[in-house]
mmCIF file of the C-alpha atoms, coordinates in Angstrom:
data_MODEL
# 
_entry.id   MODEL 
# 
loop_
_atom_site.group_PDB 
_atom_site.id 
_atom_site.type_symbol 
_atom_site.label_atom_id 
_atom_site.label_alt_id 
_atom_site.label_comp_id 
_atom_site.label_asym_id 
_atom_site.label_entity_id 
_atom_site.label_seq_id 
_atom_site.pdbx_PDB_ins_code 
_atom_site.Cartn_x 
_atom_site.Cartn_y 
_atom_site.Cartn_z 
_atom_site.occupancy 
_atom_site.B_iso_or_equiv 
_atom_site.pdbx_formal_charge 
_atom_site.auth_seq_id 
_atom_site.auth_comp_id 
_atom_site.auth_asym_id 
_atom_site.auth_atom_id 
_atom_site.pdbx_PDB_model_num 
ATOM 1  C CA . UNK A 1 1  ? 0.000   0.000  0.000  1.00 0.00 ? 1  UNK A CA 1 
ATOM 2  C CA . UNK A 1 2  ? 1.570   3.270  -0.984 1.00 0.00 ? 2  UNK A CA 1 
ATOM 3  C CA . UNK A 1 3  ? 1.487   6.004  1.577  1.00 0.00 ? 3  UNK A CA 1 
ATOM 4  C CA . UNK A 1 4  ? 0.166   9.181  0.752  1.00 0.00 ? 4  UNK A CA 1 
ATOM 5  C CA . UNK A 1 5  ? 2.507   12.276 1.491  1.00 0.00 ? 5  UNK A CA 1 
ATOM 6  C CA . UNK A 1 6  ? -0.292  14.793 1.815  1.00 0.00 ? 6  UNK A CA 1 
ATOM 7  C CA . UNK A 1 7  ? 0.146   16.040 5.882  1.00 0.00 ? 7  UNK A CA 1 
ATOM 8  C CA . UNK A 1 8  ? -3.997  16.966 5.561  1.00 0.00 ? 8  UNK A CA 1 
ATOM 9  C CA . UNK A 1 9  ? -5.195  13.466 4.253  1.00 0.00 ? 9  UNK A CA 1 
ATOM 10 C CA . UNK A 1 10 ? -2.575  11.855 6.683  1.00 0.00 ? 10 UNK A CA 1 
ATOM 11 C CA . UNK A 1 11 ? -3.729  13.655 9.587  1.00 0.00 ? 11 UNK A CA 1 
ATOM 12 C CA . UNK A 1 12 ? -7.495  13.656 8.721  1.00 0.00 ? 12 UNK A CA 1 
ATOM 13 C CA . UNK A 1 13 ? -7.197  9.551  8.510  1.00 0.00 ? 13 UNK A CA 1 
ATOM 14 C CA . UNK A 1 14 ? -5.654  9.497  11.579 1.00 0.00 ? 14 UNK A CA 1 
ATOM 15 C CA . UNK A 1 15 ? -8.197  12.048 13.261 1.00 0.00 ? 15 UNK A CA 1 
ATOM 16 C CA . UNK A 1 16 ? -10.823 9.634  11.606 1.00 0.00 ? 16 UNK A CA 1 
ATOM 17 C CA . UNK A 1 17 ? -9.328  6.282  12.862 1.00 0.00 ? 17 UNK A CA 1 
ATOM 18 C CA . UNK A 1 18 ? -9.486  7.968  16.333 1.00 0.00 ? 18 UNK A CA 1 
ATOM 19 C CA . UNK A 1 19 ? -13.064 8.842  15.887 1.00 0.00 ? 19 UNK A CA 1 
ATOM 20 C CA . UNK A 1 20 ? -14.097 5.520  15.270 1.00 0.00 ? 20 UNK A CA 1 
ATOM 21 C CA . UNK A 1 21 ? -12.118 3.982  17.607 1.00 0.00 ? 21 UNK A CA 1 
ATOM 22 C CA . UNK A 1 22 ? -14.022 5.817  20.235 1.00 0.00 ? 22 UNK A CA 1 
ATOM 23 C CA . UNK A 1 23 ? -17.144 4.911  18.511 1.00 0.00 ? 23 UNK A CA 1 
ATOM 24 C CA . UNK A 1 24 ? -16.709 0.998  18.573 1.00 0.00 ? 24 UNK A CA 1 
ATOM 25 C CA . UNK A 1 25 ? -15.486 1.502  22.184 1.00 0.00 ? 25 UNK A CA 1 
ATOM 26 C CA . UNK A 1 26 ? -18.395 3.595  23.062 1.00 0.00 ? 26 UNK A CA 1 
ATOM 27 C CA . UNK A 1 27 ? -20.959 1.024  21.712 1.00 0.00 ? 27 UNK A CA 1 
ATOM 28 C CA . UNK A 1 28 ? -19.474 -2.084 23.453 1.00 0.00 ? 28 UNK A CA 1 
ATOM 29 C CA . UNK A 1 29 ? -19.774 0.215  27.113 1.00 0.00 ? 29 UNK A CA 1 
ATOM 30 C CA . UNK A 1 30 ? -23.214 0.590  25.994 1.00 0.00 ? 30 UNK A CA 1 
ATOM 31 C CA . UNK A 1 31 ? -23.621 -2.707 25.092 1.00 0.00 ? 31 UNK A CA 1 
ATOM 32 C CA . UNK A 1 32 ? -22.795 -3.967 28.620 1.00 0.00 ? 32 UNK A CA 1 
ATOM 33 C CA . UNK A 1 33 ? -25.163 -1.730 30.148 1.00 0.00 ? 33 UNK A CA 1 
ATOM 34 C CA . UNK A 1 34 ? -23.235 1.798  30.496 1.00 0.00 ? 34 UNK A CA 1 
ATOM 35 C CA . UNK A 1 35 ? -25.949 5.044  29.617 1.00 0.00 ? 35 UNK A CA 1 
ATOM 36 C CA . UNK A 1 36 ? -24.660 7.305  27.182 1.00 0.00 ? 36 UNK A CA 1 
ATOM 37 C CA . UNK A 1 37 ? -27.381 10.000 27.997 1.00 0.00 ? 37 UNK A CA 1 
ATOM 38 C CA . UNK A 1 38 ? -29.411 11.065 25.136 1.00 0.00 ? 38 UNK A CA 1 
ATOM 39 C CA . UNK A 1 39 ? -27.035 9.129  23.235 1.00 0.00 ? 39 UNK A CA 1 
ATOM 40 C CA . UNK A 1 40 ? -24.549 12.659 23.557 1.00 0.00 ? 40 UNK A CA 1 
ATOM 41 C CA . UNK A 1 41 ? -21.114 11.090 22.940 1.00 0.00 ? 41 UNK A CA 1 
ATOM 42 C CA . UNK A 1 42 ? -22.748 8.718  19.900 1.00 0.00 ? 42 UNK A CA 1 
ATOM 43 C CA . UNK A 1 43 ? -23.975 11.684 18.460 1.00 0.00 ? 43 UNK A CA 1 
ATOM 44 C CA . UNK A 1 44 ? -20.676 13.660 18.996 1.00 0.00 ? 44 UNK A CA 1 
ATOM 45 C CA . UNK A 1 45 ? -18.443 11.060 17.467 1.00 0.00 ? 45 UNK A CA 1 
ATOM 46 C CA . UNK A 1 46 ? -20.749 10.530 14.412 1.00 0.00 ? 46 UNK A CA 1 
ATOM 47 C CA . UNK A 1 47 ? -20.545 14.947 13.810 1.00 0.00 ? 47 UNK A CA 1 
ATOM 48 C CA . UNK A 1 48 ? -16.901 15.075 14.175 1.00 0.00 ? 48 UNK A CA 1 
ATOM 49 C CA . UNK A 1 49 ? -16.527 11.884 11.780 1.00 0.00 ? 49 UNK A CA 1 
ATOM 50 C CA . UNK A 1 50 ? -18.709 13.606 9.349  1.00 0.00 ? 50 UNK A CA 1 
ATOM 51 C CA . UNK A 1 51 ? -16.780 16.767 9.471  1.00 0.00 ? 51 UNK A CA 1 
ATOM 52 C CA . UNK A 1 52 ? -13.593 14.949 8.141  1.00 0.00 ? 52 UNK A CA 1 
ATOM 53 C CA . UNK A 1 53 ? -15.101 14.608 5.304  1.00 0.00 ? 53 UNK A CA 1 
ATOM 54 C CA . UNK A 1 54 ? -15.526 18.433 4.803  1.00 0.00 ? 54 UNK A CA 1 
ATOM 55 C CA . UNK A 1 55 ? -11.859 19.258 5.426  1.00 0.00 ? 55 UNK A CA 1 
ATOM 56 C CA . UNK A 1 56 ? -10.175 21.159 3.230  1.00 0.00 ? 56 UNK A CA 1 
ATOM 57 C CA . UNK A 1 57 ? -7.239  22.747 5.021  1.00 0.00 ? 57 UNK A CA 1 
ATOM 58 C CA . UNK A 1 58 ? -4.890  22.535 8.238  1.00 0.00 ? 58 UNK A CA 1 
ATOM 59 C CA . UNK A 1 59 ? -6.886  25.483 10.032 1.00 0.00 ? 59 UNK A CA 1 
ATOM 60 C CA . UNK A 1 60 ? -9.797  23.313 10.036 1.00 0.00 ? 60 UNK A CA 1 
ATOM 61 C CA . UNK A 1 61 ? -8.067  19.811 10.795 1.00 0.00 ? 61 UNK A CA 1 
ATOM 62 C CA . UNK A 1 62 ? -6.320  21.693 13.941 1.00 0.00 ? 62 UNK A CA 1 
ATOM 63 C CA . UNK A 1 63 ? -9.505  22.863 15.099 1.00 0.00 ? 63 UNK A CA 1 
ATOM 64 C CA . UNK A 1 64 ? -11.201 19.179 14.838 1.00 0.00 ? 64 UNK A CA 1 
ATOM 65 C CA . UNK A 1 65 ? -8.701  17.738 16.437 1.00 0.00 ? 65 UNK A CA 1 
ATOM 66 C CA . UNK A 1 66 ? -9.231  20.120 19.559 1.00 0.00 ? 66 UNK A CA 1 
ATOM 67 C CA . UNK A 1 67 ? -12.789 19.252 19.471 1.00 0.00 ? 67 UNK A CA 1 
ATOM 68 C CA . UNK A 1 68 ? -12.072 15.665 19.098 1.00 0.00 ? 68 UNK A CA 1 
ATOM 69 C CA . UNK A 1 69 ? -9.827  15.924 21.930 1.00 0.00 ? 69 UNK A CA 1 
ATOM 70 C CA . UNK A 1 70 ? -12.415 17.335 24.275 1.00 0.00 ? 70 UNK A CA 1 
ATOM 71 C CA . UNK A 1 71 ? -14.812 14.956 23.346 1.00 0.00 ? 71 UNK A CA 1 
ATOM 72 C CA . UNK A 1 72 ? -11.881 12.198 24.035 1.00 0.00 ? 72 UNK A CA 1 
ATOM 73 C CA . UNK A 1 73 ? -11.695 13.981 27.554 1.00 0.00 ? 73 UNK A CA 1 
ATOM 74 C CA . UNK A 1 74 ? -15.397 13.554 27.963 1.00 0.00 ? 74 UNK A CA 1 
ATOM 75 C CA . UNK A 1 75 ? -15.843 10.112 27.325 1.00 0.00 ? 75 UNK A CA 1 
ATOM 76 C CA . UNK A 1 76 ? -12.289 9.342  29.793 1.00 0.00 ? 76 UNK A CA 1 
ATOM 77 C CA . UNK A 1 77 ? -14.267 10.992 32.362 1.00 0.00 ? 77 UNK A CA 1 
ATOM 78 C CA . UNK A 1 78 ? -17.639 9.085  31.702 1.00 0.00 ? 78 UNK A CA 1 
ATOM 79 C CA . UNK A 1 79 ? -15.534 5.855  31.828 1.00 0.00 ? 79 UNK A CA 1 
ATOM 80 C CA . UNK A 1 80 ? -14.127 6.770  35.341 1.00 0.00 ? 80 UNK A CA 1 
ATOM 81 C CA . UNK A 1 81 ? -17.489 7.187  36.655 1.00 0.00 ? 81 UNK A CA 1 
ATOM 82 C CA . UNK A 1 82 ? -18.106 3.356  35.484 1.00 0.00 ? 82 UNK A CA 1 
ATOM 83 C CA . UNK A 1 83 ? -15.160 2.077  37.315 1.00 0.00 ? 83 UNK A CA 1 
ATOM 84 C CA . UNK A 1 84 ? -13.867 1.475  33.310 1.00 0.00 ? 84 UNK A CA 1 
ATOM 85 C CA . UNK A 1 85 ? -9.909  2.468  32.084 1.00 0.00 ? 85 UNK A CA 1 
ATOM 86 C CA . UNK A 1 86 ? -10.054 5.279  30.071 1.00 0.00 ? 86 UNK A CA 1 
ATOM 87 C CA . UNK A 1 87 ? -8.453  6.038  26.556 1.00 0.00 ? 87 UNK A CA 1 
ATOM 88 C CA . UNK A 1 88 ? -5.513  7.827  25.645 1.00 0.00 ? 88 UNK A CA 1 
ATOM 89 C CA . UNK A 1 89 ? -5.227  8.107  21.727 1.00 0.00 ? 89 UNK A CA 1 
ATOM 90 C CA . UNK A 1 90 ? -2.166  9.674  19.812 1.00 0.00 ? 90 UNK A CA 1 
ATOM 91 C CA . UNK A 1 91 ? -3.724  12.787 18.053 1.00 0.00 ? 91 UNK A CA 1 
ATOM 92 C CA . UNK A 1 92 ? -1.685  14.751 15.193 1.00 0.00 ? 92 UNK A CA 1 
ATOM 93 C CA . UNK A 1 93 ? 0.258   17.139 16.120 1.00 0.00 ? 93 UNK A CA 1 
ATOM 94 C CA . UNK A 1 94 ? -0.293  20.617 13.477 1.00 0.00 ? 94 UNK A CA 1 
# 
């Protein structure tokens, strides 16, 4: 598989892979009986993940990836409250 040189597609896969990550993760603590609220962090992930798909420069990579990172935050703190171990997933650096 060639790898693609472009530091925006590279870090908006990454930022992507992330996102689902904390998707899957999110629907197996449901799954076991964990309430995500109004489905908030479901709904969160799935916005962000959609956004990728609109990026068109580093600006607006930098600034998902902050807002990725909160919601990361959020969810680690959810988890804690659950007695579960929380994340800690490598994020691009801009």
């Amino acid at each position: 598989m060639e790898k693609n040189s472009d530091p925006l597609w590279n870090g908006t896969k990454t930022v992507r892979d992330n996102l689902e990550t904390l998707r899957i993760y999110l629907i197996d603590c449901v799954d076991v009986g964990m309430r995500d609220t109004g489905d908030e962090f479901y709904n969160e992930i799935l916005s962000l993940i959609d956004d990728c798909a609109v990026l068109s420069t580093m600006d607006e990579l930098s600034e998902l990836i902050e807002r990725a990172k909160i919601v990361e935050e959020d969810i680690d703190a959810w988890l804690a409250l659950h007695g579960r171990s929380s994340l800690s997933l490598p994020w691009p650096k801009i």
